[in-house]
C-alpha positions in Angstrom: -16.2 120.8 -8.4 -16.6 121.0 -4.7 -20.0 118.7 -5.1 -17.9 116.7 -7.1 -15.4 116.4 -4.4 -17.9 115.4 -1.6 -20.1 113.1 -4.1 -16.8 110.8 -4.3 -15.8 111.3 -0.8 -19.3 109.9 0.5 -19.0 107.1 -1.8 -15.0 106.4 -0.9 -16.7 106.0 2.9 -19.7 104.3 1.7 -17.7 101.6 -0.4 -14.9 101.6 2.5 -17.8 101.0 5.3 -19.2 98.1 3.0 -16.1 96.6 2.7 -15.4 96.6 6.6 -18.9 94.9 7.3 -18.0 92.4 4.6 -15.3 91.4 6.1 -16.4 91.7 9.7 -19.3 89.3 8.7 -17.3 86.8 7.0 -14.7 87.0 10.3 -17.6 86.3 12.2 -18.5 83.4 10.9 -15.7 81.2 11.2 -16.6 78.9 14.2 -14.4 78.4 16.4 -13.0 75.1 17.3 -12.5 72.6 20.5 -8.8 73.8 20.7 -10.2 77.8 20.7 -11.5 77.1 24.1 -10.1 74.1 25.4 -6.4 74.2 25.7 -3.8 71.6 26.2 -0.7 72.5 28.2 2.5 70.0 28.8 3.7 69.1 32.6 7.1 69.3 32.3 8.7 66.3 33.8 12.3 65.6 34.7 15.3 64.9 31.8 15.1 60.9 31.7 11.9 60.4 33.3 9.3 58.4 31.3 6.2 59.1 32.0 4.3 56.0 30.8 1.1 57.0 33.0 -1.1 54.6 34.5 -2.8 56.0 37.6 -3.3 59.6 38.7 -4.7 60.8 41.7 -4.9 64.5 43.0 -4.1 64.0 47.2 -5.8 66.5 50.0 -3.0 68.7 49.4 -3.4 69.6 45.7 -0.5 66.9 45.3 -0.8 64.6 42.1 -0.1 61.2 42.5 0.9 59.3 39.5 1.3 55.5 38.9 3.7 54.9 36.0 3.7 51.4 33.6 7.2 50.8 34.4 6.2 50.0 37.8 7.4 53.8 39.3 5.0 55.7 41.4 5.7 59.5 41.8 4.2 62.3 43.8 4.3 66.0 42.1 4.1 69.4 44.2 2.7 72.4 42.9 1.3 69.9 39.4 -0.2 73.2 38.2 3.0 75.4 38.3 5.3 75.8 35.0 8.0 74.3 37.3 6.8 71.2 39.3 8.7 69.0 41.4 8.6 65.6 40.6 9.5 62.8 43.6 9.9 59.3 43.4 8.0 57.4 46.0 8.3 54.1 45.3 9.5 52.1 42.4 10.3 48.2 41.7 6.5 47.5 40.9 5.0 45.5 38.1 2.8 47.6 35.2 0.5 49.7 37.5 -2.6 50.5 36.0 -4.1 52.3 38.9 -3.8 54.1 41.6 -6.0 56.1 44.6 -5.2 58.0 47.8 -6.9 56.6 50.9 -6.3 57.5 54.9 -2.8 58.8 54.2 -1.5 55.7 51.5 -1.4 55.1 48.1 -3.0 52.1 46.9 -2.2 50.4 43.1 -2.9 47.4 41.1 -0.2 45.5 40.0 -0.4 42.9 37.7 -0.6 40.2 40.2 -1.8 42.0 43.3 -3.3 45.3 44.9 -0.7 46.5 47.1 -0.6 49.5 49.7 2.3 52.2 50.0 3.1 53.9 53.1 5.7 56.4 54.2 6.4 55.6 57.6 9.4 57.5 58.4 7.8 60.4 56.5 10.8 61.0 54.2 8.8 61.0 51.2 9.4 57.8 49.9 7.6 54.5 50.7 9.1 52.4 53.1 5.9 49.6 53.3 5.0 47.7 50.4 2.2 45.7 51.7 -0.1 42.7 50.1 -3.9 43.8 50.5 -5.0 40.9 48.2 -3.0 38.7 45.8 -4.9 36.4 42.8 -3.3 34.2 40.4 -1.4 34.3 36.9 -0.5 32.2 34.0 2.4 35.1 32.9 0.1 35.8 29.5 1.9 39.3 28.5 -1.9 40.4 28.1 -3.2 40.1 31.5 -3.7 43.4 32.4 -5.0 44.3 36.0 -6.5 47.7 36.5 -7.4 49.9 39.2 -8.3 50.0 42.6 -10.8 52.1 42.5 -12.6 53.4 45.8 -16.2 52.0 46.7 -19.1 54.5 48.9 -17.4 52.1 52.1 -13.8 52.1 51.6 -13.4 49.1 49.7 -11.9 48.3 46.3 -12.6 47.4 42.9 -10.5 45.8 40.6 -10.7 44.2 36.8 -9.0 41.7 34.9 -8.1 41.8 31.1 -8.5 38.1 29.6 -5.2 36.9 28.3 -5.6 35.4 24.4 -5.0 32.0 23.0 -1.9 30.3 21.9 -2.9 29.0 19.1 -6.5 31.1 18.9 -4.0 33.9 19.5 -7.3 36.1 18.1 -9.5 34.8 21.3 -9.5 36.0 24.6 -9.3 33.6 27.5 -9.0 33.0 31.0 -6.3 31.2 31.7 -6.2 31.3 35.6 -9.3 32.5 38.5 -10.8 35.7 38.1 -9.6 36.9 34.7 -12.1 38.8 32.4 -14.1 39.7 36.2 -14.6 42.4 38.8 -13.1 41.9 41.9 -14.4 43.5 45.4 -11.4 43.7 47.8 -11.5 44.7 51.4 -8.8 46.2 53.3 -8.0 43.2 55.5 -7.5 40.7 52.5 -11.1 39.7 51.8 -12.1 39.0 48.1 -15.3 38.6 46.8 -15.8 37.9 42.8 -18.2 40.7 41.9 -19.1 40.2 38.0 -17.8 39.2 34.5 -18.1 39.3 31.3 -15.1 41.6 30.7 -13.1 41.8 28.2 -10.6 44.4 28.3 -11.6 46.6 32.0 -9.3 49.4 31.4 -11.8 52.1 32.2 -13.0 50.9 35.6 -14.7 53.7 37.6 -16.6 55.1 40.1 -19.6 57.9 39.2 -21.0 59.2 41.9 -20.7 56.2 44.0 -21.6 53.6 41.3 -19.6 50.9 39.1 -18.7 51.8 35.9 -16.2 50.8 33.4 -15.1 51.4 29.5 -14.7 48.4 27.4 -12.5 48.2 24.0 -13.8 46.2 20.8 -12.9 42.9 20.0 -13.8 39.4 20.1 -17.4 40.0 21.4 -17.4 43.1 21.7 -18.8 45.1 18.4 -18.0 48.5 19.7 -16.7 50.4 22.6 -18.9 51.8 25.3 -19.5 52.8 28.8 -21.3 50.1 31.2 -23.0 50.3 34.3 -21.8 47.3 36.7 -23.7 45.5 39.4 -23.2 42.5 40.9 -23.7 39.1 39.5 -23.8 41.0 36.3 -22.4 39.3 33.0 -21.2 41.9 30.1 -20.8 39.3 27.6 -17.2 37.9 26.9 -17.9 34.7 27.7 -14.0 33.8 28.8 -14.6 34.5 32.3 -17.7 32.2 32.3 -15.2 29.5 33.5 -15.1 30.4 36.9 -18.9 30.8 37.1 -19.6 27.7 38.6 -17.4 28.6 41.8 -18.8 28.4 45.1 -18.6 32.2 46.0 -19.2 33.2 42.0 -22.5 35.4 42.1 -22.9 34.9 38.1 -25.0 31.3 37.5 -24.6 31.5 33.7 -22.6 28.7 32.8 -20.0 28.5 29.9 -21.9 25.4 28.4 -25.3 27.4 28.5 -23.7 30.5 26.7 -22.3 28.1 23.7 -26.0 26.7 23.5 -27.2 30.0 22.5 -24.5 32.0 20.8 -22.1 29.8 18.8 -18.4 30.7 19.0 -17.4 29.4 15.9 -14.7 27.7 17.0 -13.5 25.6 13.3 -10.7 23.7 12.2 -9.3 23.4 9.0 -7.8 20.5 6.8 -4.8 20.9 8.8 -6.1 20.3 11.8 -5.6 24.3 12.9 -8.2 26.4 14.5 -9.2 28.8 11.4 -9.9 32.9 12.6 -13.7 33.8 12.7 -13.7 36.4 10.0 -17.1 38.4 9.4 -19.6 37.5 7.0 -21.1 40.1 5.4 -24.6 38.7 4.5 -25.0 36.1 7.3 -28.0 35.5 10.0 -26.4 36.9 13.0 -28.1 38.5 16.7 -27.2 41.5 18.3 -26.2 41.5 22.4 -29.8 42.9 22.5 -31.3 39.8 21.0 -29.0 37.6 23.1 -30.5 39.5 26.6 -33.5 38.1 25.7 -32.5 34.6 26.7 -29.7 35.6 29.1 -31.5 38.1 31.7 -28.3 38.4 33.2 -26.6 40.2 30.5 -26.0 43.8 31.0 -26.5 46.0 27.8 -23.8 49.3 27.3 -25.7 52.6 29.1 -23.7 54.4 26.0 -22.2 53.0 23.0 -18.8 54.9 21.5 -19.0 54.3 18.2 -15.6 52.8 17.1 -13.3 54.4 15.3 -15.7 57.6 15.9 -15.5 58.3 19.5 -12.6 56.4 20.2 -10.8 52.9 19.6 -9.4 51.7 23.2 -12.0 53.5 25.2 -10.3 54.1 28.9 -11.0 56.0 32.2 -14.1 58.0 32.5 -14.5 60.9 35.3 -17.1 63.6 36.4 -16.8 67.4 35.6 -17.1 68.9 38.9 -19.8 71.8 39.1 -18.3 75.3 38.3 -15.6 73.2 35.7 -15.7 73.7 32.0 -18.5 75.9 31.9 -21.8 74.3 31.5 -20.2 70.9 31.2 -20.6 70.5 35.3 -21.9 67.3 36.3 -21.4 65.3 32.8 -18.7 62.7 32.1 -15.4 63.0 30.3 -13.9 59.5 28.6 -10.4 59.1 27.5 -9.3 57.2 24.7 -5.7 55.7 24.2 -6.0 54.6 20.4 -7.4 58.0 19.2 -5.6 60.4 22.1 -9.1 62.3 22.4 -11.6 62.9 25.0 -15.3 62.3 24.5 -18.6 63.6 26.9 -20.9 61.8 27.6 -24.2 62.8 29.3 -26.4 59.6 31.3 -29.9 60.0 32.3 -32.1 57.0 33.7 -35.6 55.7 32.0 -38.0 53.5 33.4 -34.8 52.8 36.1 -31.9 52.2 33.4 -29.0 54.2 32.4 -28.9 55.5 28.8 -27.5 58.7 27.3 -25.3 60.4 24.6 -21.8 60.9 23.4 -20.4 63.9 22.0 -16.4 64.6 21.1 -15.0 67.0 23.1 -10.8 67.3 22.6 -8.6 65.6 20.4 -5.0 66.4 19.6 -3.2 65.1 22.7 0.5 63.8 22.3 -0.3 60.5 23.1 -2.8 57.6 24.3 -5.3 59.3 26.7 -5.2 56.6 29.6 -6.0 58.4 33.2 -7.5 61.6 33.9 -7.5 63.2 37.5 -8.8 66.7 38.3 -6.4 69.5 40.4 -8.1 70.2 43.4 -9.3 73.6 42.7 -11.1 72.0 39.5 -9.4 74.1 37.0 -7.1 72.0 35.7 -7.5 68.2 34.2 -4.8 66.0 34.0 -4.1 63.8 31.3 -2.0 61.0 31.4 -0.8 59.7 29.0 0.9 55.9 27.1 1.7 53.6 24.2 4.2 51.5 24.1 2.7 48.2 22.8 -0.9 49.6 22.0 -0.8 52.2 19.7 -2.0 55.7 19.6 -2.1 59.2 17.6 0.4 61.5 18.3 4.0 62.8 18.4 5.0 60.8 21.5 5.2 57.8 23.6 4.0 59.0 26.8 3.8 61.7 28.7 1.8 64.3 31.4 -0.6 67.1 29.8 -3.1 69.6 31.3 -6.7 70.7 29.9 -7.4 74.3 31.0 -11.2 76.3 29.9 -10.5 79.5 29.1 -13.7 80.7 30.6 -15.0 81.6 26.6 -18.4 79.9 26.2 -18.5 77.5 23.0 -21.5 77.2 21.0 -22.3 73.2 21.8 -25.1 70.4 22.3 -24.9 70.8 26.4 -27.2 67.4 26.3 -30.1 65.5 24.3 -32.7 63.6 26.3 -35.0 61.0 25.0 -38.5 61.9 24.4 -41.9 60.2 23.8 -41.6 61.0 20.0 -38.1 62.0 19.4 -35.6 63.9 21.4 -34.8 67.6 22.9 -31.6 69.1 22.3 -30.8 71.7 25.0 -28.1 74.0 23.6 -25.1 75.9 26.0 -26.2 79.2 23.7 -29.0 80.5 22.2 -29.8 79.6 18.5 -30.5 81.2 15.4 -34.6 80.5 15.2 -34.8 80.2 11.3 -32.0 77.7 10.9 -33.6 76.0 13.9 -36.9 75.4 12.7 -36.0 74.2 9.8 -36.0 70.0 9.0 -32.8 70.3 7.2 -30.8 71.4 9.6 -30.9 68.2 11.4 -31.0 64.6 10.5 -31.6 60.9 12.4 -29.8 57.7 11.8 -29.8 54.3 13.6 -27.4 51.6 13.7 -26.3 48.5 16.1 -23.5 46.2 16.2 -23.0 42.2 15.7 -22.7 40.1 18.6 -19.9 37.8 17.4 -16.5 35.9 18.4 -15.4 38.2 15.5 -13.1 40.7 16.2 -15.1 44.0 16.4 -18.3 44.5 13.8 -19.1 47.1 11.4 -22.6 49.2 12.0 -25.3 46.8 10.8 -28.9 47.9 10.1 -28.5 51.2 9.3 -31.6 53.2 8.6 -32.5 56.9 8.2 -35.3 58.3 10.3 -37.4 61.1 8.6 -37.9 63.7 10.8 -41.3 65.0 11.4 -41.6 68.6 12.9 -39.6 70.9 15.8 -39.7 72.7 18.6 -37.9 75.6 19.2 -37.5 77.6 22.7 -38.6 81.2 23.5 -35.0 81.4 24.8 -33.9 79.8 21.9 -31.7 77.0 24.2 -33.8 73.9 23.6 -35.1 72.0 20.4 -37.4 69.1 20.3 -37.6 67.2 17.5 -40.3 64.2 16.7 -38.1 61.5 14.9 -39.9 58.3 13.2 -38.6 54.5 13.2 -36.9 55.0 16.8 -35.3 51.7 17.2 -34.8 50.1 21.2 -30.9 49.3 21.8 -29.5 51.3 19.1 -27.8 54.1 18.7 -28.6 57.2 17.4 -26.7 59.3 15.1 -28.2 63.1 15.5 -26.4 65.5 13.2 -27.2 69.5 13.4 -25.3 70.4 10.6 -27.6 73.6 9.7 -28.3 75.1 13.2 -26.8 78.4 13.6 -26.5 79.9 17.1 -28.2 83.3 17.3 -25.3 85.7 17.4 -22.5 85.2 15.0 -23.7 82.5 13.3 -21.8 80.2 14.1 -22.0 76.3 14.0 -22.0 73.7 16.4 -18.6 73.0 17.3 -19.1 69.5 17.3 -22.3 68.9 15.5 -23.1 65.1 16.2 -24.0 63.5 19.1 -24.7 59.3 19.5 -27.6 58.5 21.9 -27.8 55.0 23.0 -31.8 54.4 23.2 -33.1 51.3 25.4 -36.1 52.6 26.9 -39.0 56.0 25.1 -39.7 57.4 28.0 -43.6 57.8 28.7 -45.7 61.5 28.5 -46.9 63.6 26.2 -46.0 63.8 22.6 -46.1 67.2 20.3 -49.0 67.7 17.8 -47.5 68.4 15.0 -49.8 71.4 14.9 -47.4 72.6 17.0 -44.2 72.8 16.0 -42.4 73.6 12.6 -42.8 71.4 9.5 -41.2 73.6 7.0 -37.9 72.2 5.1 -36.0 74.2 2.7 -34.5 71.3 1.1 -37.9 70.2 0.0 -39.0 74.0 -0.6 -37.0 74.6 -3.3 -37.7 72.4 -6.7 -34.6 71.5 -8.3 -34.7 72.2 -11.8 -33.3 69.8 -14.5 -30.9 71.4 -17.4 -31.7 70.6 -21.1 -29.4 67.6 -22.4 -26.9 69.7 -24.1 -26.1 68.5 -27.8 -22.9 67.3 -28.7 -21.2 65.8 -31.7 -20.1 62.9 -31.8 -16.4 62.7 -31.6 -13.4 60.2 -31.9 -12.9 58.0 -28.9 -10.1 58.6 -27.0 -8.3 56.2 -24.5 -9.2 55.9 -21.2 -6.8 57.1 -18.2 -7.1 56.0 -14.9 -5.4 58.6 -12.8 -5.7 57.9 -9.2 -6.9 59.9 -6.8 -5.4 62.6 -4.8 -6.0 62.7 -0.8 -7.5 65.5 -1.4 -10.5 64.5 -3.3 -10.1 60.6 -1.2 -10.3 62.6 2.4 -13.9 62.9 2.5 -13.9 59.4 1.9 -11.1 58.3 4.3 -13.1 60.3 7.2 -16.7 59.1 6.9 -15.5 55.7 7.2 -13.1 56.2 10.0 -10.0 55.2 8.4 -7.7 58.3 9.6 -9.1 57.5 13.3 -6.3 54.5 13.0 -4.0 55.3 10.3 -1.8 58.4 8.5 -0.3 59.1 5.0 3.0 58.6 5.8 3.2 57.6 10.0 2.5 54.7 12.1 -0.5 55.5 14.4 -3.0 53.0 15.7 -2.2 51.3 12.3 0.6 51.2 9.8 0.8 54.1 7.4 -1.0 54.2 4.3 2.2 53.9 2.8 4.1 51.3 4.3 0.8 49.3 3.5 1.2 50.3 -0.4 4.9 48.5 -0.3 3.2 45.5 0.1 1.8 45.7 -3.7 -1.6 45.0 -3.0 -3.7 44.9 -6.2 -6.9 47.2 -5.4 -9.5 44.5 -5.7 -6.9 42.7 -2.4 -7.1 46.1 -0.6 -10.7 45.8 -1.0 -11.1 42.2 0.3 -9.2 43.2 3.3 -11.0 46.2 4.5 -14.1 43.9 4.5 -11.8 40.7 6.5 -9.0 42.4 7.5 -6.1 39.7 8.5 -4.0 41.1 11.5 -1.3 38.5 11.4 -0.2 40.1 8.4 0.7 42.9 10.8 2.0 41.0 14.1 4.2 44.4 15.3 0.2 46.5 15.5 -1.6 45.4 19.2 -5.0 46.8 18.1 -6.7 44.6 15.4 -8.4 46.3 12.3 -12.0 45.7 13.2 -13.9 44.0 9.6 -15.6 47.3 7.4 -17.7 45.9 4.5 -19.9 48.4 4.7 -17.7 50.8 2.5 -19.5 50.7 -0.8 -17.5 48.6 -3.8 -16.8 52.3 -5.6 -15.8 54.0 -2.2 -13.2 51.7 -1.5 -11.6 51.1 -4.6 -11.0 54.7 -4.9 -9.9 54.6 -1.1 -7.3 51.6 -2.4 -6.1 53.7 -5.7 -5.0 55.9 -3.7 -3.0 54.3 -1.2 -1.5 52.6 -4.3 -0.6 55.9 -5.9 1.8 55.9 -2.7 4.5 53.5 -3.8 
């Protein structure tokens, strides 16, 4: 009996040890996601005060200066604290969109002039308002000005958003001098026009001690990026092209040349009224690559954001310092305002020009993510924060929030470079070998953008590009891969779906990055006797079932039942859909359901995904770019759906 006794007991603990490991294993592998080590924190902000952010800027004392759309400028102590104290500094401006710290003054862009603040009396509040440089405006509600932002010599830059037609109210134009262009400023009034080309400049900045800036889609612009700017550069709207043939304009390109080689499709119809350009979905058209080939002057995007990916109203973009978000030192974060996320994006120069990837990096924000600053210990990012009249995910309107690392190190891409046969992928932590060497766990596709006077452009040339062997580290932290069918000027979607890091075995937190490949860089490429060509997905031989046999039986009526979201999710995120819109709540774009009181038949839904027509939605600022690439079957169960909402 005793033996009995001890028999069960040993297999009580074996079966109780069993179960523990089971569910210690399973535990383990749940990844963990941007929010387990990224956190978002609110700034609370005085009862009444709105907080429609468009500047920040941390001062010498740890101070955060912020630059509000309502034309308020505030200065917070202790911005970090759980109580900060908010002051008013000066108020009475017009929309500022910017604002820096320089020699003891604040210095904003408002719509009509960059103006200096300074406390004289040192009672915390500006008592100078002072004119550095004023330029002209037709009143257009659209024309945007944004910045300064600071120059290696103590100048300025500032850019100009293009106001949009009257009738043409789809096409942007330049009403009055120096809209849709860069402007250099100097402190004692002196304006030189720097570049154009612009569309909408809302991301102007300076990386370490060079011109950048973030551009949204639209008319011209297929897709969202990040560009480098030099002088005399043009980035290809072609509404600032107007001014080109001033004296002190350094860009030669003339508006008449640029018409000769791109058409604008500028058509009336029977009536006599300019007609939209809408896309055509099997049509002849060129890419802004193709173009660059006739205009030398054109400046191509160092990284493309795929829209309604990585963002729909791309805005500021701003280096980690060293020692700030773990291993992330030295890369670049970019806001967005439609999406309220973060992206990073990692640059690196071949053959002497700037090209690189994009990852995500932190969604969920409670509004449009417009202007990042960093507190001056570098643990702390400030986010702030609008949209009123653009649109944007979340619960609010506006507002002040904090990113804080809690120190925990994620399992992430940390960069990819371009190769001479592919790419390496250089991980934060070290991966799982066997998942690592195997082809399946990754996979290559390319796609680029029209070049249009349509609004936006869905991908266009997509192709798949087999993947040929890989690489993996002795430490496990990098993995080259030789990729086939690189294409020059497009991006590259690299997906690690099936690498596992080494302990835990956990996935990539974000498990796609987007490299924007102009130039292969030179050197020597891997022999594929080498590196690892095994594939599990081709090891394993699929086998067919036997055709079961059944009898025939009476027909029965057909019932179309429509989809729940459910089983339509999938669907509504591989084409980006909820990056704009929401069952039941206005983001970007009206809700699914306010769009299925409108009693569109499914075959109309489906027209309009592929033209979409944005004057049937005046009261929504951000147009619905065209999508015909969602397949005939995808879409109509996409449309069945938002039908079943009625």
């Amino acid at each position: 009996m005793k033996n009995i006794y001890k028999a069960l007991l040993k297999k009580a603990t074996l079966y109780s040890l069993l179960l523990t490991a089971a569910a210690t294993t399973l535990h383990a592998q749940e990844t963990p996601k941007e929010e387990d080590f990224f956190r978002i924190m609110k700034v609370t902000s005085p009862e009444g005060t709105l907080l429609e952010v468009g500047g920040l800027t941390v001062l010498p004392n740890g101070d955060l200066g912020i630059s509000t759309r309502r034309g308020d400028v505030y200065v917070v102590e202790n911005p970090t604290s759980r109580k900060p104290y908010f002051r008013k500094f000066a108020s009475g401006l017009h929309e500022i969109l910017g604002l820096v710290w320089k020699d003891g003054a604040f210095y904003c862009a408002q719509r009509g002039e960059l103006t200096k603040l300074v406390d004289t009396n040192m009672d915390g509040k500006a008592d100078v308002y002072e004119t550095v440089y004023a330029w002209p405006l037709s009143g257009h509600y659209h024309e945007y000005s944004f910045g300064p932002k600071i120059a290696p010599d103590g100048s300025f830059f500032v850019s100009g958003n293009v106001a949009f037609g009257d009738q043409e109210w789809w096409r942007g134009e330049s009403k009055v001098p120096w809209r849709g262009w860069m402007m250099h400023i100097w402190e004692d009034g002196r304006m030189e026009p720097y570049a154009t080309g612009f569309r909408s400049p809302c991301g102007i900045s300076m990386l370490n001690g060079e011109l950048f800036y973030t551009e949204n889609q639209g008319d011209w612009v297929g897709s969202g990026g990040l560009w480098k700017i030099d002088k005399g550069d043009f980035i290809g709207h072609p509404a600032g092209l107007r001014w080109s043939q001033e004296p002190d304009s350094p860009v030669k390109l003339s508006d008449e040349e640029f018409h000769s080689l791109v058409k604008d499709r500028r058509e009336k119809g029977p009536d006599g009224h300019y007609l939209k350009p809408e896309n055509i979905v099997n049509e002849q058209f060129v890419t802004l690559a193709d173009v660059k080939k006739k205009i030398p002057s054109l400046r191509l995007p160092a990284v493309i954001l795929p829209h309604g990916i990585q963002g729909v109203s791309n805005s500021e973009a701003i280096i980690i310092p060293e020692g700030s978000f773990g291993p992330f030192g030295g890369q670049i974060l970019i806001g967005d305002q439609g999406q309220s996320k973060i992206m990073r994006v990692v640059m690196e120069k071949v053959d002497g020009e700037y090209q690189g990837v994009s990852f995500d990096f932190r969604a969920g924000f409670q509004s449009g993510v417009l202007r990042m600053a960093w507190a001056k210990d570098g643990s702390t990012l400030f986010v702030g924060e609008t949209n009123r009249g653009w649109g944007s995910a979340g619960d609010a309107n506006e507002g002040l929030q904090r990113l804080v690392w809690n120190e925990k190190m994620p399992f992430e891409m940390r960069t990819i470079k371009a190769m001479p046969d592919g790419f390496e992928i250089e991980f934060t932590l070290p991966v799982d070998k066997k998942s690592a060497e195997d082809l399946a766990s990754y996979s290559v596709q390319s796609f680029t953008y029209k070049y249009h006077s349509v609004y936006g452009s869905p991908p266009v040339n997509n192709i798949t590009c087999p993947i040929k062997g890989v690489k993996v580290s002795e430490d496990g932290l990098k993995a080259r891969i030789i990729v086939d069918s690189l294409r020059l000027d497009y991006v590259h979607n690299i997906t690690l779906e099936g690498v596992r890091a080494k302990d835990h075995s956990y996935s990539l937190v974000h498990p796609t990055g987007f490299y924007t490949l102009h130039h292969i860089p030179q050197g020597d490429k891997l022999p594929l006797s080498k590196v690892s060509t095994f594939n599990s997905a081709k090891a394993k031989p699929v086998v067919k079932p036997e055709p079961a046999t059944v009898k025939p039986s009476a027909a029965k009526p057909a019932v179309t039942k429509a989809p729940t979201f459910e089983e339509v999710k999938p669907l509504l995120a591989k084409y980006t859909c909820l990056a704009c819109h929401a069952a039941n709540k206005r983001q970007v774009g009206p809700a699914y359901s306010d769009v299925a009181k409108r009693h569109y038949t499914n075959e109309q839904i489906l027209k309009l995904l592929a033209n979409p027509k944005p004057q049937n939605w005046p009261e929504f600022a951000t147009e619905m770019p065209p999508m015909p690439q969602v397949p005939r079957n995808d879409a109509l169960k996409i449309a069945a759906w938002i039908n079943s909402l009625k």
